[in-house]
Backbone as a chain_set.jsonl record, in Angstrom:
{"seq": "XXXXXXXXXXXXXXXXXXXXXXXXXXXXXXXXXXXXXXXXXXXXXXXXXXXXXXXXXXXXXXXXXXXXXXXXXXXXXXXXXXXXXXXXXXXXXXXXXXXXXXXXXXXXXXXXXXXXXXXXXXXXXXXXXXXXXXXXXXXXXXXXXXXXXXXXXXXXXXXXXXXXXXXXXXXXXXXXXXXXXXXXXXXXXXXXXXXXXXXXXXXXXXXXXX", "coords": {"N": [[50.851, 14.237, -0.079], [50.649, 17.506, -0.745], [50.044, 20.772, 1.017], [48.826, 23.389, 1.398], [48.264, 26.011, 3.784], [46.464, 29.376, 4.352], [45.681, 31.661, 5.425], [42.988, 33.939, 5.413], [43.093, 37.659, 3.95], [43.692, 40.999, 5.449], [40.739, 42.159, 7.211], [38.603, 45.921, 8.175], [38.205, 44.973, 10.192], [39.769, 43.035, 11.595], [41.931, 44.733, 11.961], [40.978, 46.333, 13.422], [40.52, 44.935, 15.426], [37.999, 43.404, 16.361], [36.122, 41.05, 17.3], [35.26, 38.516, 14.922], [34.036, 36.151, 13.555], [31.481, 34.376, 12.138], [30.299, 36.988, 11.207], [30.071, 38.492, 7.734], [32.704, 39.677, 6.879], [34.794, 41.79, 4.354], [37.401, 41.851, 2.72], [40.124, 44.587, 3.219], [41.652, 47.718, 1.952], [44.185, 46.744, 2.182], [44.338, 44.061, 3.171], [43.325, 43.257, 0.706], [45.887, 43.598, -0.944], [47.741, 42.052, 0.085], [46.444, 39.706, -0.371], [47.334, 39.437, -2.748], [49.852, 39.911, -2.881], [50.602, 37.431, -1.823], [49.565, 35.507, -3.784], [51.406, 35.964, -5.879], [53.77, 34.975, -4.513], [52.854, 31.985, -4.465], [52.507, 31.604, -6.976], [53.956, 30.315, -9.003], [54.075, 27.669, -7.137], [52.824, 24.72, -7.458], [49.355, 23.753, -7.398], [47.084, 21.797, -7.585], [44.175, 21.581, -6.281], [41.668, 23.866, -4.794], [40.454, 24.84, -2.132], [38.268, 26.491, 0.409], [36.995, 28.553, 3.11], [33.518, 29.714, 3.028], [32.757, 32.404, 3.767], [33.251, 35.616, 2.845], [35.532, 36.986, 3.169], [37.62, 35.133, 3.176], [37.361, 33.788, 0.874], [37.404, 35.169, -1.029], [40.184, 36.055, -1.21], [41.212, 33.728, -1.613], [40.394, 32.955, -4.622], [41.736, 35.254, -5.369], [44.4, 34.004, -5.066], [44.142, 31.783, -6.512], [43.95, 32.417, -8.946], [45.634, 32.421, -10.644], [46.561, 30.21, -11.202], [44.529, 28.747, -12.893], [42.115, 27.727, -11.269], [39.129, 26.56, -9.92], [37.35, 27.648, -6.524], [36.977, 25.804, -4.033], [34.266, 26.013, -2.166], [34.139, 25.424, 1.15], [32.095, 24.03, 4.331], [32.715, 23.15, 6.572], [35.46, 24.806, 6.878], [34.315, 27.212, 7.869], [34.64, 29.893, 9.573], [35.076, 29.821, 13.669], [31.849, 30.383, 15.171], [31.72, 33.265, 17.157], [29.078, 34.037, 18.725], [27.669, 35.749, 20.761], [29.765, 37.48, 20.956], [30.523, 38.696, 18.638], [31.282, 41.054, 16.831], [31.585, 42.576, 18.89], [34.134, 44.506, 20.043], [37.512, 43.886, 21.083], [38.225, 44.905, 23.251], [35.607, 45.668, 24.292], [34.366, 43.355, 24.492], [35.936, 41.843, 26.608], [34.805, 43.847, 28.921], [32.345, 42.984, 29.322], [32.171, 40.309, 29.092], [33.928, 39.053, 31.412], [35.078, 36.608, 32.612], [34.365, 34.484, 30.774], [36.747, 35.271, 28.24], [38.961, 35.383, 29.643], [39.283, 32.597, 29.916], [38.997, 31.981, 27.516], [41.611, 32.794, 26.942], [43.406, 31.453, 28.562], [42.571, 28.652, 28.512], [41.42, 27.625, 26.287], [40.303, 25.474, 25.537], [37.948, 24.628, 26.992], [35.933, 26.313, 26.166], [32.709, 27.428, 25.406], [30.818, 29.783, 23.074], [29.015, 31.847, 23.88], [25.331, 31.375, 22.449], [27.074, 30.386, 20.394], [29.387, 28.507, 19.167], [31.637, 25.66, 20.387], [34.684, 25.36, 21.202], [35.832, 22.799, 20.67], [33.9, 22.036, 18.839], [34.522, 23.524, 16.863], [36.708, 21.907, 16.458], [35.741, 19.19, 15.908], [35.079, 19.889, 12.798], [37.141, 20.772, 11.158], [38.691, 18.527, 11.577], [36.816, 16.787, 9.92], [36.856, 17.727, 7.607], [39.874, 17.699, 7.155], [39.946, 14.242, 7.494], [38.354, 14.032, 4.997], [40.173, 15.15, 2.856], [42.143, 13.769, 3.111], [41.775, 11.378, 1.594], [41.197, 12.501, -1.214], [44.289, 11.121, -1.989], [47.692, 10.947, -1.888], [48.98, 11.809, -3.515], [47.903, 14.796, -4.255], [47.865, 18.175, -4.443], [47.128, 20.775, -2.159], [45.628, 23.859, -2.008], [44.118, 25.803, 0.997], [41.861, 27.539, 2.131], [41.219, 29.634, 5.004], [40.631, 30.499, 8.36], [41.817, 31.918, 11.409], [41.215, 30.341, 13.918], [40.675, 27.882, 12.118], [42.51, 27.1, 10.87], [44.191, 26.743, 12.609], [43.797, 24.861, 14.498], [43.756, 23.002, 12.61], [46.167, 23.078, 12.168], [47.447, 21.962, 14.612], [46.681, 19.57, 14.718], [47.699, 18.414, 12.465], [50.308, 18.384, 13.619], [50.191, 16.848, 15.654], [49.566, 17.805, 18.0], [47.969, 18.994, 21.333], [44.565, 19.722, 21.873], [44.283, 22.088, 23.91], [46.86, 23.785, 23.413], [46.407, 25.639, 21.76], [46.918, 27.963, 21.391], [49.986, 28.557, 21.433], [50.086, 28.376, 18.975], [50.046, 30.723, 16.031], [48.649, 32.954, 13.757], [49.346, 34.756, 11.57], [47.516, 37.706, 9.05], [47.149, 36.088, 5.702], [49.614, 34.982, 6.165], [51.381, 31.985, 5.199], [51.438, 28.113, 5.899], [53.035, 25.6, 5.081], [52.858, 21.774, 4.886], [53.931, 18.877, 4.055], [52.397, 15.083, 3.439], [52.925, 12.117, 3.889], [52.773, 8.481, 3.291], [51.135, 8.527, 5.829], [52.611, 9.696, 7.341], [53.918, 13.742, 8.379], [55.515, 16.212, 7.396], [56.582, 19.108, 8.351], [56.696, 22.326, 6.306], [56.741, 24.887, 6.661], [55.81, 27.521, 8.891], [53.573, 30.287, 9.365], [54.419, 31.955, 7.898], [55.467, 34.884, 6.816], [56.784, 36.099, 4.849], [56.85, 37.533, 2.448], [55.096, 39.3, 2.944], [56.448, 41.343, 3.753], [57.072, 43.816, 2.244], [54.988, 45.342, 2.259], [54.944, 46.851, 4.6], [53.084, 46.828, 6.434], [51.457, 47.348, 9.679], [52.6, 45.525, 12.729], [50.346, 42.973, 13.388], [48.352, 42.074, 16.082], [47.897, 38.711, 17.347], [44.876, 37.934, 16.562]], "CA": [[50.039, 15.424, -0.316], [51.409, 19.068, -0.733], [48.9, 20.991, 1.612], [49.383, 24.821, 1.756], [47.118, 26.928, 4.386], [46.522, 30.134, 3.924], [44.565, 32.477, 6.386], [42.791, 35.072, 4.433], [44.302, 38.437, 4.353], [43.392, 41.846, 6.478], [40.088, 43.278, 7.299], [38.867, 46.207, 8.87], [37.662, 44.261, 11.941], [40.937, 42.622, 11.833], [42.836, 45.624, 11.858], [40.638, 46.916, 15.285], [40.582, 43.703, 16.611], [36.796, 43.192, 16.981], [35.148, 39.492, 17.032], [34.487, 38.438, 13.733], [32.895, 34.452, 13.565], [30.149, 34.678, 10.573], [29.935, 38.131, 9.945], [30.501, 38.651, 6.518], [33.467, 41.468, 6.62], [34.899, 42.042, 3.552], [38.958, 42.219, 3.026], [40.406, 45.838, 3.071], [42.519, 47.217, 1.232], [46.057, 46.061, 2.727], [43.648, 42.914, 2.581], [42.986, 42.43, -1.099], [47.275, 43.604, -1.346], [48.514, 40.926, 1.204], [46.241, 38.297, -1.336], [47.355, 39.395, -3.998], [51.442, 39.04, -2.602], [50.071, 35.264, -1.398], [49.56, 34.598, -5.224], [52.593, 35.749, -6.237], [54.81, 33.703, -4.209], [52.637, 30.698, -5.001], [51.834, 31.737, -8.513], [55.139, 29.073, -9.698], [53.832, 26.381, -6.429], [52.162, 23.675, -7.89], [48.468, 23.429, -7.207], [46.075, 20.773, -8.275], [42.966, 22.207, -5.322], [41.466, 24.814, -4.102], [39.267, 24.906, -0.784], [38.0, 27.822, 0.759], [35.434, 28.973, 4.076], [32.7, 30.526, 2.078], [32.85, 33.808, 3.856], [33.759, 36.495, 1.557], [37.003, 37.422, 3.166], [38.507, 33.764, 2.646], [37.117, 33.646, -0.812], [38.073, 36.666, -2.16], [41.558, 35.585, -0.416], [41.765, 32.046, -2.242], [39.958, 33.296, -5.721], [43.004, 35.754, -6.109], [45.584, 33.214, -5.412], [43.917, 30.415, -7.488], [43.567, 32.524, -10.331], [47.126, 32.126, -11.402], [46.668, 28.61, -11.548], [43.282, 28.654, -13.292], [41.518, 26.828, -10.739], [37.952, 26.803, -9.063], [37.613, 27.713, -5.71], [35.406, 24.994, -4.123], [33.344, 26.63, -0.48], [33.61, 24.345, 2.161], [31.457, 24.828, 5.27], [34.074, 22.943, 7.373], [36.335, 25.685, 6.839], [33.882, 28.428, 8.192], [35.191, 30.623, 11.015], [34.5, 29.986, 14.913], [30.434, 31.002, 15.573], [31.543, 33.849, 18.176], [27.838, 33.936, 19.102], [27.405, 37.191, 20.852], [30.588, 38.506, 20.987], [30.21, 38.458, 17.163], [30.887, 42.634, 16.566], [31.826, 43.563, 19.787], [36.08, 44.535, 20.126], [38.383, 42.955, 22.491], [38.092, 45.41, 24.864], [34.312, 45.498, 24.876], [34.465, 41.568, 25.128], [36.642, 41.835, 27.549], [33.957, 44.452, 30.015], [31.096, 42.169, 29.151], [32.635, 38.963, 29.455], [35.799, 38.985, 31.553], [35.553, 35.164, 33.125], [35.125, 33.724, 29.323], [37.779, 35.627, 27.991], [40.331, 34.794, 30.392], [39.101, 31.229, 29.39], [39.758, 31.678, 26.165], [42.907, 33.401, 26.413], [44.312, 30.558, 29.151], [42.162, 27.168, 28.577], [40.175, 27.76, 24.927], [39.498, 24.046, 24.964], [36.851, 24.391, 27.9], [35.213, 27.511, 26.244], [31.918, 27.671, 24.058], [30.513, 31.098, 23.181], [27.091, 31.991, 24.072], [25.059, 31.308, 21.404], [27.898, 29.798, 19.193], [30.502, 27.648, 18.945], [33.224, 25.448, 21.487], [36.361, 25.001, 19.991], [35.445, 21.459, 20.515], [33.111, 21.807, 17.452], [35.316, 23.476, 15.216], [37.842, 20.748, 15.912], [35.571, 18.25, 14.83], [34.169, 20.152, 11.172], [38.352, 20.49, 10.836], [38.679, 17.394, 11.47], [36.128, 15.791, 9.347], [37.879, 18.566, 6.707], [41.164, 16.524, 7.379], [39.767, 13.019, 6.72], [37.798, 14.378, 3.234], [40.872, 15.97, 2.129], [43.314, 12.733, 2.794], [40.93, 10.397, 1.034], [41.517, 12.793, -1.989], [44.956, 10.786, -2.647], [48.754, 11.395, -1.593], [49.351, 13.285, -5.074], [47.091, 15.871, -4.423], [48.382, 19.427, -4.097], [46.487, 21.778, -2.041], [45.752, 25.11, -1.442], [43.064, 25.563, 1.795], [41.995, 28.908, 2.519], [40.279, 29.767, 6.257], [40.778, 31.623, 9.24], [42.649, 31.856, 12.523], [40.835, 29.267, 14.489], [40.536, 26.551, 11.994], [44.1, 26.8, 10.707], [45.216, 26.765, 13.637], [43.131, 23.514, 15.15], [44.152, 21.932, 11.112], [47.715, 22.489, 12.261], [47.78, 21.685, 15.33], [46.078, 18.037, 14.476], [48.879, 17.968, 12.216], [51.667, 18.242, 14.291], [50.467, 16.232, 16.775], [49.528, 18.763, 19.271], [46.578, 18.894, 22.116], [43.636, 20.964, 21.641], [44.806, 23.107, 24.765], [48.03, 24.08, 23.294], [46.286, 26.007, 20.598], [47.079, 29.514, 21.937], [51.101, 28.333, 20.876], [50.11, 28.106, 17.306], [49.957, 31.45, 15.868], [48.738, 32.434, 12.156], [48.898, 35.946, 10.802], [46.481, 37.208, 7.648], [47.728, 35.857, 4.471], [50.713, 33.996, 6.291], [51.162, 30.573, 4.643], [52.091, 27.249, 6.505], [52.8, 23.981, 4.338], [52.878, 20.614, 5.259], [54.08, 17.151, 3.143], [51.764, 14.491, 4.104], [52.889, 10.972, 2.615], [52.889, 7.362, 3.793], [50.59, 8.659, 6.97], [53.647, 10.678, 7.644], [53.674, 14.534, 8.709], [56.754, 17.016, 7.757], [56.175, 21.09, 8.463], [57.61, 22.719, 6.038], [56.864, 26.384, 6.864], [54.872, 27.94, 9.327], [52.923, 31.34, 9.75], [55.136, 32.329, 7.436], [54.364, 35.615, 6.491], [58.191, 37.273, 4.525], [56.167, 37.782, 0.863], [54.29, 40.694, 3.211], [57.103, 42.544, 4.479], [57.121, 44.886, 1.629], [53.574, 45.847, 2.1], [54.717, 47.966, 5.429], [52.02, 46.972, 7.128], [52.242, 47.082, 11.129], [52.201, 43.885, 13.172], [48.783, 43.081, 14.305], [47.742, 41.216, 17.317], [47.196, 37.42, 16.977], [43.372, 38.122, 17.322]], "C": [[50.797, 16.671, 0.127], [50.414, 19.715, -0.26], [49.269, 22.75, 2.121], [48.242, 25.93, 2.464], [47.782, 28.022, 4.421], [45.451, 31.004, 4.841], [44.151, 33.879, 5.157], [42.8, 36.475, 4.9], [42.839, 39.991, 5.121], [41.706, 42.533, 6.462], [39.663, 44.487, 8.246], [38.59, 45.569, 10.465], [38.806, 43.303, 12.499], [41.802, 43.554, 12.154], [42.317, 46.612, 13.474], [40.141, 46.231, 16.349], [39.098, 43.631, 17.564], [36.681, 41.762, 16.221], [34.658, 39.406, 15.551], [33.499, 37.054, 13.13], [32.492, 34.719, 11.995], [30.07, 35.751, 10.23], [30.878, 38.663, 8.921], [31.467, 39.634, 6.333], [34.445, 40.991, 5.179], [37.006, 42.615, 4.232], [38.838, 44.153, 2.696], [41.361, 46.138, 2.142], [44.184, 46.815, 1.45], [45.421, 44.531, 2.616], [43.876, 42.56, 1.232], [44.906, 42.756, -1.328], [47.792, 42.347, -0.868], [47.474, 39.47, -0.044], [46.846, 38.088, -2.498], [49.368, 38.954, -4.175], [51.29, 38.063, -2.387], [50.113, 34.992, -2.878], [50.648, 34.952, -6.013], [53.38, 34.982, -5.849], [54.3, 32.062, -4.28], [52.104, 30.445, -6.152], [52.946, 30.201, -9.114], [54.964, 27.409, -8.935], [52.927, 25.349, -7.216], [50.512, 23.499, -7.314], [47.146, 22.827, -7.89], [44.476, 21.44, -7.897], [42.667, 22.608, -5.142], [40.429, 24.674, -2.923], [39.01, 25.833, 0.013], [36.54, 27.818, 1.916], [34.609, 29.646, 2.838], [32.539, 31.924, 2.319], [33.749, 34.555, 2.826], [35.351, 36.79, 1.727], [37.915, 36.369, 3.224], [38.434, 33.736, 1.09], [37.4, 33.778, -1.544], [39.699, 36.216, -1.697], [41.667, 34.648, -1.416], [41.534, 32.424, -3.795], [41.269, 33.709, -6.125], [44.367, 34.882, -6.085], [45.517, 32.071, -6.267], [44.117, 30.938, -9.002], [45.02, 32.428, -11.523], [47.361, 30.602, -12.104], [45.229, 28.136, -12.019], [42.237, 27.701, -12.924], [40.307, 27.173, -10.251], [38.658, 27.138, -7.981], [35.886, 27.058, -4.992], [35.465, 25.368, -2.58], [33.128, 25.536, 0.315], [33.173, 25.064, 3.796], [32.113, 24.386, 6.479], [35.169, 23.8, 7.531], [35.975, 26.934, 7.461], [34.644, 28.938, 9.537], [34.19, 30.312, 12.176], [32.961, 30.854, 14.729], [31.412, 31.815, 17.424], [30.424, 33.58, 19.045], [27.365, 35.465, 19.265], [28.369, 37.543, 21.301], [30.976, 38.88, 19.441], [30.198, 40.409, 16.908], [31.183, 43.53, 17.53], [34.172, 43.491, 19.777], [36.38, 43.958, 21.392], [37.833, 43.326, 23.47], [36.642, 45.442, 25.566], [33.624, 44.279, 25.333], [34.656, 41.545, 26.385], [35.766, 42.572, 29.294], [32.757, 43.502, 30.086], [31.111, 40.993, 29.441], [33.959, 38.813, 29.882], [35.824, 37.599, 31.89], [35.666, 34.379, 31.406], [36.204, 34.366, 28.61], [39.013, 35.544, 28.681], [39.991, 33.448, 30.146], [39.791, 31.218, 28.531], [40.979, 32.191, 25.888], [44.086, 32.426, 27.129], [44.013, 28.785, 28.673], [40.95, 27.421, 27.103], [39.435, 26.681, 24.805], [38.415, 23.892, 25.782], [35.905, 25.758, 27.137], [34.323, 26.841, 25.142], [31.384, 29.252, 24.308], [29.248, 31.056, 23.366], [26.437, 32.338, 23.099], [25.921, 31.42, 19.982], [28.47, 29.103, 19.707], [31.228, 27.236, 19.831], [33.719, 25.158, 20.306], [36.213, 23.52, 19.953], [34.853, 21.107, 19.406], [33.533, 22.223, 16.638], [36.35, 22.335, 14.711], [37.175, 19.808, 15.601], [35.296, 18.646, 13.681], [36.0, 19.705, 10.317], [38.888, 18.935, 10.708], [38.407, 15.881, 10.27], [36.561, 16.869, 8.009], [38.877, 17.652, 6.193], [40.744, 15.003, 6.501], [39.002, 13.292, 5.451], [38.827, 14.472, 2.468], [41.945, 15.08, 2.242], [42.614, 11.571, 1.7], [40.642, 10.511, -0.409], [43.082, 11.619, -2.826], [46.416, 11.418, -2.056], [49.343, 12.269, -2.663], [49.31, 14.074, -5.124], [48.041, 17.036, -3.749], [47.216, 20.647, -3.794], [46.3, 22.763, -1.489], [44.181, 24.643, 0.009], [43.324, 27.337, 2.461], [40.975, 28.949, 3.718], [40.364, 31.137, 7.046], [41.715, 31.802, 9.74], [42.678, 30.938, 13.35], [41.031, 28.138, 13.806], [41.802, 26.186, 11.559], [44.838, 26.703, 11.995], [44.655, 25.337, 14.385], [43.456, 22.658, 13.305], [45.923, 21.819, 11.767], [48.047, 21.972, 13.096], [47.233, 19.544, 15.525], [47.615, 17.059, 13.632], [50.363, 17.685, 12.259], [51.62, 17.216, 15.595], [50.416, 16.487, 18.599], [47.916, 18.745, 19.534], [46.256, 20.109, 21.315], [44.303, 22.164, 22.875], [46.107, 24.009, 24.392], [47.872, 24.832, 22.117], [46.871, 27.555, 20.413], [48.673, 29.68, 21.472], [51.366, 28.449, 19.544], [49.696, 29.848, 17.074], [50.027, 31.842, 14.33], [48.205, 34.189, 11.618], [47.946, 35.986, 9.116], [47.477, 37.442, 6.777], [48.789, 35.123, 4.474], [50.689, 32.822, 5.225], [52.131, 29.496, 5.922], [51.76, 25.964, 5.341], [52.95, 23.208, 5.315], [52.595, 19.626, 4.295], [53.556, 15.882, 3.85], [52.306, 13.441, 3.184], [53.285, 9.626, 3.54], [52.046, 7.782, 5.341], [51.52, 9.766, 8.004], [53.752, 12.061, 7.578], [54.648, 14.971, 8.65], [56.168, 18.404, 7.317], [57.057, 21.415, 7.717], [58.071, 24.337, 6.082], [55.275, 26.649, 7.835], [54.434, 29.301, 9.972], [54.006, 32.02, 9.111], [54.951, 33.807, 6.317], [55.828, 36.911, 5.425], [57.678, 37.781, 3.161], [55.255, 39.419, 1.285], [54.877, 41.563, 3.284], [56.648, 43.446, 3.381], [55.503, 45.774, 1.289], [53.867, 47.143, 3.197], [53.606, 48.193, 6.015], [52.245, 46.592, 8.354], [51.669, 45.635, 11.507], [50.983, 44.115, 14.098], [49.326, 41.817, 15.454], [47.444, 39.741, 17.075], [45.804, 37.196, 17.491], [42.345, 38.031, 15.326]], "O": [[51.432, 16.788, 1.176], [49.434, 19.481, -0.967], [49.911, 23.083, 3.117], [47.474, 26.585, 1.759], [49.006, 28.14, 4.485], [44.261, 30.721, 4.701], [44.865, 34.501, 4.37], [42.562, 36.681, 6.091], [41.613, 39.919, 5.207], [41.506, 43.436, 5.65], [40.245, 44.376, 9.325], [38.907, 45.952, 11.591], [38.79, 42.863, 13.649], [42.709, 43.067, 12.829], [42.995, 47.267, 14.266], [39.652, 46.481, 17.45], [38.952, 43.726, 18.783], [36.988, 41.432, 15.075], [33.783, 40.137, 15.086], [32.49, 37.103, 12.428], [33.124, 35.15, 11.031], [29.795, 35.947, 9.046], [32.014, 39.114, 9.067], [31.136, 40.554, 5.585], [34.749, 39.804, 5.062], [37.556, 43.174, 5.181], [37.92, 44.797, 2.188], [41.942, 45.256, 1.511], [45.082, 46.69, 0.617], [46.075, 43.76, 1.914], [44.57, 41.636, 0.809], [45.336, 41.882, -2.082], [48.323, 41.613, -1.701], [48.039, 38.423, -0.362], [46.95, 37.051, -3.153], [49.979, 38.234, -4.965], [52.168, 37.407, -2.947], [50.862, 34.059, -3.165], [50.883, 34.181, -6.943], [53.857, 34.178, -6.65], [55.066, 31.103, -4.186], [51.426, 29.465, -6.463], [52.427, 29.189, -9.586], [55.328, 26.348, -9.443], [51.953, 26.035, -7.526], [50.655, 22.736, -6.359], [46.369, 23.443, -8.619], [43.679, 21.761, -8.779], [43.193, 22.327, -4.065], [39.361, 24.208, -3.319], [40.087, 26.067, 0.561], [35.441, 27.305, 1.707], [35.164, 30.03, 1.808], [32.24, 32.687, 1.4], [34.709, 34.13, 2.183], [36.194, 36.833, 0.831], [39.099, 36.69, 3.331], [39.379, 33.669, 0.304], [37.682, 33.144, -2.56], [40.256, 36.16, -2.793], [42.496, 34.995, -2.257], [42.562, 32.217, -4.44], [41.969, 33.058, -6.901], [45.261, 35.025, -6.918], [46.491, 31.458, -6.703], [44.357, 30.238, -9.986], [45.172, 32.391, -12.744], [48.004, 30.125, -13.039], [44.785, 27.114, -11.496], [41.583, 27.017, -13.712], [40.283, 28.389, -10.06], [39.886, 27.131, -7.906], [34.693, 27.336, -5.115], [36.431, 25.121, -1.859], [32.146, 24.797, 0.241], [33.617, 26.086, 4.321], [32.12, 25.155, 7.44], [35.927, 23.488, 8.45], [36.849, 27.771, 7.687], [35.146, 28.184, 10.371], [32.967, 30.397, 12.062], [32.988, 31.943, 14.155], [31.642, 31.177, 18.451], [30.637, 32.946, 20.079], [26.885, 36.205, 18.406], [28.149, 38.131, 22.36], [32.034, 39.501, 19.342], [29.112, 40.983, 16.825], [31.161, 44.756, 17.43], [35.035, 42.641, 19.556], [35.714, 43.664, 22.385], [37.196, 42.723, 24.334], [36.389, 45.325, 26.765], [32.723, 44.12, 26.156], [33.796, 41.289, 27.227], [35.957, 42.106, 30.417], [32.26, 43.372, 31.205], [30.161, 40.488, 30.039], [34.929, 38.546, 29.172], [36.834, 37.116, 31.378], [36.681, 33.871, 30.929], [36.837, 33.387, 28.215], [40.079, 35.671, 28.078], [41.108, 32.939, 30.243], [40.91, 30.71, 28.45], [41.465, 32.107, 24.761], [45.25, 32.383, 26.732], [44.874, 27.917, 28.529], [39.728, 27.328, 27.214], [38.333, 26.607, 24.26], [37.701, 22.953, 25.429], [35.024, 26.146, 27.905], [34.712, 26.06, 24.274], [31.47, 29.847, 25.382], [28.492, 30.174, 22.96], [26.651, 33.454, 22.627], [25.72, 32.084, 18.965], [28.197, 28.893, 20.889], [31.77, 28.158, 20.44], [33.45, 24.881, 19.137], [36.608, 23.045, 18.889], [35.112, 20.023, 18.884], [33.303, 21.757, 15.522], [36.725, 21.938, 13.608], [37.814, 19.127, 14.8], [35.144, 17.624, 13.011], [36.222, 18.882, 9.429], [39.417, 18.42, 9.722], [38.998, 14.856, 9.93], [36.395, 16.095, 7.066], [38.83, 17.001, 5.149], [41.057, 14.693, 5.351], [39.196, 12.34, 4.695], [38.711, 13.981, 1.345], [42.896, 15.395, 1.526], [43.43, 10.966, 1.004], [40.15, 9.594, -1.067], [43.002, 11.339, -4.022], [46.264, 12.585, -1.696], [50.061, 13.26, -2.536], [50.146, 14.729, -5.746], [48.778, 16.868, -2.777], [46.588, 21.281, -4.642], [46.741, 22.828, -0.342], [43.489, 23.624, 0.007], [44.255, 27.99, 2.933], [39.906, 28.362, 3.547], [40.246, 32.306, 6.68], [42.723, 31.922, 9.043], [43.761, 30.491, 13.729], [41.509, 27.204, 14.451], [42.238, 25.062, 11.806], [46.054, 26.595, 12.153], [45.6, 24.762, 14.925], [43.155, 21.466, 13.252], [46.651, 20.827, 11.807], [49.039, 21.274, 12.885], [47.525, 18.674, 16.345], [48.214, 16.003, 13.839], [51.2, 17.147, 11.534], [52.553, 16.866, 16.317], [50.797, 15.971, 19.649], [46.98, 18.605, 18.747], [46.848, 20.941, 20.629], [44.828, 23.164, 22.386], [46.345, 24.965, 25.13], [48.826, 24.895, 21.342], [47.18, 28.094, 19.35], [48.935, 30.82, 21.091], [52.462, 28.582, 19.0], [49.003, 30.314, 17.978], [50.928, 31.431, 13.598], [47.077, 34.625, 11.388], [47.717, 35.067, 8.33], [48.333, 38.326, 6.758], [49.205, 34.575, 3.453], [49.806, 32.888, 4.369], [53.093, 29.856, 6.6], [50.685, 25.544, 4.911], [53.146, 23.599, 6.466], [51.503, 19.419, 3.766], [54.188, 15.53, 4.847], [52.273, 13.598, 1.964], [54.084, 9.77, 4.466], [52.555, 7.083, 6.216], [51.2, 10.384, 9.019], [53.712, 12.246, 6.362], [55.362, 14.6, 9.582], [55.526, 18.715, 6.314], [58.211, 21.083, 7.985], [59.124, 24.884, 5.755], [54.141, 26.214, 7.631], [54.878, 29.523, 11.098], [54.621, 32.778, 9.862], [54.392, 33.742, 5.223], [55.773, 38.14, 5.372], [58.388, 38.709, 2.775], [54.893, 40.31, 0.517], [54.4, 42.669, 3.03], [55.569, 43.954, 3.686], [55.137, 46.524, 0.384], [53.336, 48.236, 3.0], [53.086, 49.295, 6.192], [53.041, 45.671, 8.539], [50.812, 44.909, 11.002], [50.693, 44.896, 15.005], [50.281, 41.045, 15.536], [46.424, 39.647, 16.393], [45.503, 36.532, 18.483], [41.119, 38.125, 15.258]]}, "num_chains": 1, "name": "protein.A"}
């Protein structure tokens, strides 16, 4: 299996580095550009799949790169972004006054954190997970695109390299990057990761891994 993740590309709440989980934000426009360079450099890749969070700013992310390859884009709810809870809207820094002991959690030990009223990373790694085994059970043939976030690409890759949940903070996945991975005989080779050189010419500054 040819397996190509794809974080979906900039919005503004990405760009001022506030909490985003479930709420619906909408790409910007260096967003909808950065998708639209993602489907150029995999307009010639081979894709059989498409899979996509259902939030709008994955969607709209995967839609424009599928459409080269005249494919659906099928909404999986395994793919949704981390439930912040209630830091869901607030920015780093206001996180950060409101909740300084979980945020130094999550910035040293993520795997002990859940958010208040949402999500541990414990529970996204199982939806990813149970993502994972759906999406091998497809067939070693299969070529696919998988469009998400920050969190779940990053707990999908780190499953697939072989790496703890604690060690997630190492993995790092800018918007619109791409990371492959050749899955065959049960076997695991990286062939690119957080790979993000199709953006340079956008001239857009380097964000924050947030």
């Amino acid at each position: 299996m040819d397996l190509i993740l794809v974080r979906h590309g900039e919005t503004d709440w990405n760009r001022n580095l506030v909490f985003r989980g479930r709420i619906d934000v909408p790409l910007n426009e260096t967003g909808l550009a950065q998708a639209a360079a993602t489907a150029e450099v995999l307009k010639n890749h081979p894709i059989s799949s498409a899979y996509s969070s259902p939030l709008l700013r994955a969607m709209k992310t995967a839609e424009i790169i599928a459409r080269p390859h005249s494919l659906q884009v099928f909404p999986d709810e395994d793919l949704i972004d981390i439930n912040y809870g209630l830091l869901q809207g607030l920015s780093e820094d206001e996180a950060r006054l409101r909740y300084p002991k979980l945020i130094e959690e999550w910035n040293s030990h993520p795997e002990k954190v859940k958010f208040p009223d949402g999500e541990s990373l414990i529970d996204v790694w199982k939806r990813t997970q149970n993502f994972l085994n759906r999406l091998m059970a497809l067939g070693e043939q299969e070529r696919v695109l998988v469009v998400s976030h920050r969190i779940p690409i990053k707990l999908i890759s780190l499953a697939l390299l072989g790496m703890d949940l604690e060690e997630m903070n190492k993995i790092k996945h800018d918007t619109c990057a791409i990371s492959t991975f050749w899955i065959e005989y049960g076997c695991v080779r990286e062939s690119s990761l957080n790979d993000s050189r199709h953006l340079l010419h956008l001239s857009a500054r380097q964000m924050k891994d947030f």
